[in-house]
C-alpha positions as CSV (number, residue, x, y, z in Angstrom):
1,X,112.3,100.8,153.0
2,X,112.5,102.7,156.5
3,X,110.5,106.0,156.9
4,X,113.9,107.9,156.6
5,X,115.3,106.6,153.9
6,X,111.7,107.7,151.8
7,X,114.6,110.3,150.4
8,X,116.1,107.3,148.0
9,X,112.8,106.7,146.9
10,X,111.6,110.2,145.8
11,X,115.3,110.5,144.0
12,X,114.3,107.3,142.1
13,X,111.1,108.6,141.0
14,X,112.9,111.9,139.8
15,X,115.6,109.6,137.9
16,X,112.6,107.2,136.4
17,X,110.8,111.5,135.4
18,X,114.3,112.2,133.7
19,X,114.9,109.0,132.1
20,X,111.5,109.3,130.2
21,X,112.3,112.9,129.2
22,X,115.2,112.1,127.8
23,X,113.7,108.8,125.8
24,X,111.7,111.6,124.4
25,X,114.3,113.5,123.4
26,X,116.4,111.1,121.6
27,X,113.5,109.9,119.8
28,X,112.6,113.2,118.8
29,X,116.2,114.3,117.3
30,X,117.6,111.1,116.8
31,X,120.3,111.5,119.3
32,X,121.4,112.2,122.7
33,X,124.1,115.1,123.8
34,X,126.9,114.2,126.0
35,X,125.4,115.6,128.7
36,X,122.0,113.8,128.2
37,X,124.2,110.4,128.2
38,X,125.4,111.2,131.2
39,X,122.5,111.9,133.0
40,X,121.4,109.3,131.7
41,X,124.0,106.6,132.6
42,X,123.7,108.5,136.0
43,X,120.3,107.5,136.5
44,X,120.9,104.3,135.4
45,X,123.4,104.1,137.6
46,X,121.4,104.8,140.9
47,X,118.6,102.7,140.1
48,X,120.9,99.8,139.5
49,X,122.8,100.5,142.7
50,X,119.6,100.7,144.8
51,X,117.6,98.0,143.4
52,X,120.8,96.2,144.4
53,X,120.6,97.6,148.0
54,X,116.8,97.2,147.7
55,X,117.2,93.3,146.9
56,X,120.0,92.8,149.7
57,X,118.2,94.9,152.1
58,X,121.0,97.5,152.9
59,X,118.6,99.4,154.1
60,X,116.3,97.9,156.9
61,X,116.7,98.2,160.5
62,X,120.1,99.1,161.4
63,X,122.1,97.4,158.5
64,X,122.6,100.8,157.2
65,X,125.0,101.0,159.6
66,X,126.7,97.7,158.6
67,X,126.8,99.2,154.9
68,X,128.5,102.0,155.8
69,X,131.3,99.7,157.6
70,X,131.9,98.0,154.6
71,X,132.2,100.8,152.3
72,X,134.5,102.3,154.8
73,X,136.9,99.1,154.8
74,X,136.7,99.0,150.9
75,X,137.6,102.9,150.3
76,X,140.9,103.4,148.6
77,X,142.4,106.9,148.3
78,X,143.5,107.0,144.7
């Protein structure tokens, strides 16, 4: 990953942080709150998404620009 983009990185280490704090959690009561499942399917979320980008290499040299393209041509207002 490019020097600029270091960013997606640190956010994945703070998503990997929160994801183990809230393992704890539900282990400790049993249970997650609604708002602990969806931090947590948030986190998921983005990991998925840039491991995805990650594997396709969205985000080397210039093809950041090529990304943003697409996701322009796919947006729908709805």
């Amino acid at each position: 990953m490019q020097k600029d983009n270091l960013w997606l990185d640190e956010v994945a280490e703070t998503c990997t942080v929160t994801l183990n704090v809230l393992q704890r959690k539900a282990e400790e009561r049993g249970m997650l709150s609604h708002a602990d499942q969806t931090m947590t399917d948030l986190c998921l979320g983005y990991l998925y998404l840039l491991s995805i980008c990650d594997k396709n290499r969205f985000f080397e040299d210039d093809s950041i620009m090529g990304l943003t393209d697409i996701i322009k041509q796919k947006t729908t207002i709805h």
